[in-house]
C-alpha positions as CSV (number, residue, x, y, z in Angstrom):
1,X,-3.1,-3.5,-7.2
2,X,-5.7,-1.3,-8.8
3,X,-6.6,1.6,-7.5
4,X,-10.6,0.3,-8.2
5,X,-9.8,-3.0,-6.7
6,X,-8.2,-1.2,-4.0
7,X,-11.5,0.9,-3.7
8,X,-14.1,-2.4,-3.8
9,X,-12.5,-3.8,-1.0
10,X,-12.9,-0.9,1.0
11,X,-17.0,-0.9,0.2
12,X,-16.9,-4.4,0.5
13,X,-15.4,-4.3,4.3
14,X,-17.2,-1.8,5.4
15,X,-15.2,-1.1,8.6
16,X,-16.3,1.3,11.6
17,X,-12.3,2.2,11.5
18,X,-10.5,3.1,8.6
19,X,-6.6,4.2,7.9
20,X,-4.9,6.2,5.1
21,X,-1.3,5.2,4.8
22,X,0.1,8.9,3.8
23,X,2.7,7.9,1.4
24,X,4.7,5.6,-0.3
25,X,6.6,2.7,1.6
26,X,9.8,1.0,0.6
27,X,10.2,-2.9,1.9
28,X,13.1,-4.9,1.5
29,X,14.5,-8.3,3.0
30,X,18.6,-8.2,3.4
31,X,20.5,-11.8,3.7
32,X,23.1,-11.6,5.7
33,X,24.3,-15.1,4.0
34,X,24.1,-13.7,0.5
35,X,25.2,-10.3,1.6
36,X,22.5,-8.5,-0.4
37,X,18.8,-7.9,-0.6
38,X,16.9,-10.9,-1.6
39,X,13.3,-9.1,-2.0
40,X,13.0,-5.4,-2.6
41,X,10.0,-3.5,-3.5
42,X,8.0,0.1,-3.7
43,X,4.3,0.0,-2.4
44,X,3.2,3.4,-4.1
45,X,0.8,5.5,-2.7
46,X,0.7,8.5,-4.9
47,X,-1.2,11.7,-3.2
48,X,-4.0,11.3,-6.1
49,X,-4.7,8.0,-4.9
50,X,-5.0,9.0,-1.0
51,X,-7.7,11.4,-1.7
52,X,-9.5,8.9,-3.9
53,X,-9.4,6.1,-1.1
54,X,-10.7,9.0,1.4
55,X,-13.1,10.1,-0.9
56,X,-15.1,6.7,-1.2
């Protein structure tokens, strides 16, 4: 997702509480059947991006 839709949700919300995951986050779904990973996938959080979510 964009970093500026990321951002509109966050004005959009506007939470009393907020988070900052504080890196990136691997997710993956293993099948014991199939003996492999069926779903694998990076969510990136680059540094840049952190500090742009914090700054808003």
């Amino acid at each position: 997702m964009p970093l500026a839709k990321r951002i509109a949700y966050l004005r959009a919300l506007k939470s009393d509480i907020d988070a900052l995951n504080m890196g990136s986050m691997n997710y993956a779904t293993y099948s014991s059947a199939r003996k492999s990973f069926v779903f694998h996938t990076v969510f990136a959080n680059p540094f840049e991006e952190i500090v742009e979510c914090w700054r808003r």
